[in-house]
Each structure stands twice: as structure tokens, then as C-alpha cells.
C-alpha positions in Angstrom: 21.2 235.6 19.6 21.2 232.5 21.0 17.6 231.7 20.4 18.6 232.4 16.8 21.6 230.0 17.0 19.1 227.0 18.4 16.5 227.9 15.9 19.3 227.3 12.8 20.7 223.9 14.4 17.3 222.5 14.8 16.1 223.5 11.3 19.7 221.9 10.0 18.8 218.5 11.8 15.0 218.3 10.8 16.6 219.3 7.3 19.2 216.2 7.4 16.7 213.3 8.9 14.0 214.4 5.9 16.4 214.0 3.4 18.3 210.9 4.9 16.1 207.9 3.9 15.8 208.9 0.6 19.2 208.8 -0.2 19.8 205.7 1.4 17.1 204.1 -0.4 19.0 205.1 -3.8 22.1 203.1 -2.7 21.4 200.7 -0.5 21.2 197.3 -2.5 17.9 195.3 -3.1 17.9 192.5 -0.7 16.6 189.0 -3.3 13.5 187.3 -2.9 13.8 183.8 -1.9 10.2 182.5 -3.6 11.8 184.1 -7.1 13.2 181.4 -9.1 16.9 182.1 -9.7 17.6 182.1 -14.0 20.8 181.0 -15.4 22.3 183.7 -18.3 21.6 182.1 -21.6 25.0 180.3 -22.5 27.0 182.2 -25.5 27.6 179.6 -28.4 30.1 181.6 -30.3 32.1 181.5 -27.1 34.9 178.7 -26.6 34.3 175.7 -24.4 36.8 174.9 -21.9 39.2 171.8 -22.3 38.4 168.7 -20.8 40.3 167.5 -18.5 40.2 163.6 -17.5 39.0 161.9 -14.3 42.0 161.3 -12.3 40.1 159.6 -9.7 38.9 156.2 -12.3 41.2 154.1 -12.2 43.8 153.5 -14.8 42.2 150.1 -15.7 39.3 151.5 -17.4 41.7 152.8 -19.9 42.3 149.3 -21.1 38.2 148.5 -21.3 38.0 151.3 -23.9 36.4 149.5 -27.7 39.6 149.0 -29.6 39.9 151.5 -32.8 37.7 149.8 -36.1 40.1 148.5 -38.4 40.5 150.5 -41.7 40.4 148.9 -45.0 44.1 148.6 -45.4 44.6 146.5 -42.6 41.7 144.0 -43.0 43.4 143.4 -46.6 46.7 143.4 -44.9 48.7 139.9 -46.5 46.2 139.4 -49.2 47.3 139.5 -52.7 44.7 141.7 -54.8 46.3 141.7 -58.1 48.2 139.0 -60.1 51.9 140.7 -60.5 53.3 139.7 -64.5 55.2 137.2 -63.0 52.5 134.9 -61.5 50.7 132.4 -63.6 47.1 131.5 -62.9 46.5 127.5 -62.9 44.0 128.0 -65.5 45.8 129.5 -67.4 48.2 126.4 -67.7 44.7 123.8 -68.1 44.8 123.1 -71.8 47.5 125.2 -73.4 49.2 122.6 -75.7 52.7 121.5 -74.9 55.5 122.3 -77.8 58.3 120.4 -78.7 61.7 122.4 -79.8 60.3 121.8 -83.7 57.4 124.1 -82.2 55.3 120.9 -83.1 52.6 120.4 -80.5 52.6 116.7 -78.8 50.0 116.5 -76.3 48.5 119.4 -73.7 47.9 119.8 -70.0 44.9 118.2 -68.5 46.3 118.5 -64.7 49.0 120.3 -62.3 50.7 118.1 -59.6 51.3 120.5 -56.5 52.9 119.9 -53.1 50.8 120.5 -50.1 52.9 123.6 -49.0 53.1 125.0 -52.6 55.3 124.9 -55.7 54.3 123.0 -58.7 55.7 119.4 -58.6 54.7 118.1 -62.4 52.2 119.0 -65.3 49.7 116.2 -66.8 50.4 116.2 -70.5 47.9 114.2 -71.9 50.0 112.7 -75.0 48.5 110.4 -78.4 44.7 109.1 -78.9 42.7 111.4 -81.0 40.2 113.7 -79.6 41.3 112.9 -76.2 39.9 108.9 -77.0 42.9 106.7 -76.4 45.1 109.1 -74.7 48.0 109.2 -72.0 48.6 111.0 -69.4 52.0 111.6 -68.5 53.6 113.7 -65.6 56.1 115.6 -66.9 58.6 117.4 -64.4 58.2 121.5 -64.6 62.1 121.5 -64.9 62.0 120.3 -68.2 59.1 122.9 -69.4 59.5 126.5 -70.2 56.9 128.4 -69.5 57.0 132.2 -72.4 54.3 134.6 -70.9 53.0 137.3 -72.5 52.9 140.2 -70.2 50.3 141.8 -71.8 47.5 139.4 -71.7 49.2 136.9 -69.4 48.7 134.1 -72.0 51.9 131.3 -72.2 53.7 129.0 -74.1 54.9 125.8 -72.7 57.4 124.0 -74.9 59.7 120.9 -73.5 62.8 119.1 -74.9 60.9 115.8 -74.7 59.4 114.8 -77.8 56.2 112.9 -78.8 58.1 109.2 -79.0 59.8 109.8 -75.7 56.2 111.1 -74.4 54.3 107.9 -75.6 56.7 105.5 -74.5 57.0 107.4 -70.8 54.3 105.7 -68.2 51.6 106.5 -67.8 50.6 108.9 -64.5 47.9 107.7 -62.0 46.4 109.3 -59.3 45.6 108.7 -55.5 41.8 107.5 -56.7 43.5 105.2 -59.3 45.9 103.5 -57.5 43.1 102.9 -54.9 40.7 101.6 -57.2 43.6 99.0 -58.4 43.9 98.0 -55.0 40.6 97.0 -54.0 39.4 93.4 -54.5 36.9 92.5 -57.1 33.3 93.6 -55.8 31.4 90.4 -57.7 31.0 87.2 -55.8 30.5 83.9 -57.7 27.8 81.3 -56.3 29.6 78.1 -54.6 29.3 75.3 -57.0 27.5 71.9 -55.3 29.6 69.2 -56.0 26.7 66.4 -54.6 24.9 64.6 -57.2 20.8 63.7 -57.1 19.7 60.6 -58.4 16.6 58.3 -57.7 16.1 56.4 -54.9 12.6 55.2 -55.7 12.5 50.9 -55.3 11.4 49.4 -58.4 
């Protein structure tokens, strides 16, 4: 009986160390080869990227050494005018439109605009009698006593003043800065001195 008992316990422990190893070798985790290069999982690109955060550790100077924003199209044209508004005139378009008297006769038209430095138009140049511009006068008329008519539409005017074409002619005349400066210089031609000695023969007879 207790030969039979030894024999069964014995069997039992041969049977258990057998069948050990095997079973540990199904669970036991793979130890990693250190020679085998380690691969990364190819990254997902349909999967969000996380937010980026800023470097607190720069310092909050650098902020300022960022480019500036380019400037966009409306503020480079900031202050410019880009269209003439129906109630500006262009100087051109005052430059040879003929002056009217309240008969709607024409007596003489603009050859010139007087302007101050700062702006504002001082006088217009009404060039007044001669024919053809050959004999003619120019005269500064103030812009107070010329109404300017435009025509919204096409921007053209029509100047007419209550001077007339007597009180024009008999006005005086306008000169410029280059005009009053030429009256001003002295006469450019020099006459030769005269020698007042007299020759005569000396020769003894």
C-alpha cells in the first residue's frame, strides 16, 4: 500500500516538472534584443495634432523682434485721394475756358492760376484784348468775383465775372516773380569808354 502511494506521488512530480517549462515558455514575455533597431509606428495623418503651446522660457522681448504684419492695400492708400469728388475742379480744367461777362459775352480766358503755398486759389490770369493772343493782357482777376457752373456730368465749367471787357483792359496788367526780376536787373550791354585825347603831328618841318 504504501509502495503504491510512493509510486503515484513520484509519477505526479515527474508528471508536473515535464510539463512545467512548456507552459512557462507560452507566458513568460520575450526579453528585446538590444542589436535590433527600435522602429517608430508610422504616424496617423488623419489624426489631430496637438496644440502648440509657446516657449515660456524666451524671454518676453523676442515678442517685440517679431516682422511687423505687411501692410494691406487699404492702408498704404490710406490719405490719398483716388477719385475727383463732383465738387473738385482740376486746374486744367480752368486753363483756357473763356471767361463770360453777365451779357454771356466772352472777354478774354485763363492763361494762369495764382495759388498760395498752403493751397486755395488766390487769382485767375485772364488774358484780356490782342487778337490771337498777339497784343494781349494779362490780368489777375480775384476768384471772388468769378463763378465757377460745373457740369457734374463731365466735370466741364463756366466761369463768368461781373467785370466787363473795358474794366478788364483798363485793369494792370499782372507780372510774375520772373518778370519783376527781369525789370530789376541792370542792362547786360556795356558801351566802350570814349577817349577824349586828341592825335595830331608832331613831326618838325
Amino acid at each position: 500500500m504504501t509502495r503504491k502511494l510512493l509510486t503515484t506521488v513520484a509519477a505526479g512530480a515527474l508528471f508536473a516538472t515535464a510539463f512545467a517549462p512548456a507552459a512557462f515558455s507560452q507566458t513568460a514575455p520575450q526579453p528585446a534584443d538590444p542589436a535590433a533597431p527600435t522602429q517608430a509606428a508610422p504616424a496617423d495623418p488623419a489624426a489631430p495634432k496637438p496644440p502648440i503651446t509657446p516657449d515660456v522660457t524666451k524671454p518676453a522681448g523676442d515678442a517685440a523682434q517679431a516682422p511687423a504684419p505687411a501692410a494691406t492695400t487699404d492702408t498704404a492708400q490710406a490719405g490719398y485721394i483716388t477719385e475727383q469728388a463732383p465738387d473738385q475742379i482740376s486746374a486744367n480744367t480752368y486753363i483756357g475756358q473763356s471767361v463770360y461777362n453777365g451779357n454771356n459775352e466772352s472777354i478774354g480766358s485763363v492763361n494762369d492760376l495764382i495759388m498760395k503755398k498752403d493751397g486755395g486759389l488766390v487769382a485767375a490770369i485772364v488774358g484780356v484784348g490782342g487778337f490771337l493772343g498777339i497784343g494781349e493782357k494779362n490780368v489777375a482777376v480775384p476768384m471772388d468775383k468769378i463763378t465757377v457752373a460745373q457740369n457734374t456730368q463731365d466735370g466741364s465749367v463756366k466761369l463768368t465775372t461781373s467785370e466787363t471787357a473795358e474794366s478788364l483792359k483798363a485793369a494792370p496788367e499782372f507780372k510774375t516773380l520772373a518778370m519783376q526780376s527781369a525789370e530789376k536787373a541792370p542792362a547786360t550791354g556795356t558801351a566802350l569808354p570814349t577817349d577824349a585825347t586828341s592825335t595830331g603831328s608832331t613831326t618838325a618841318k
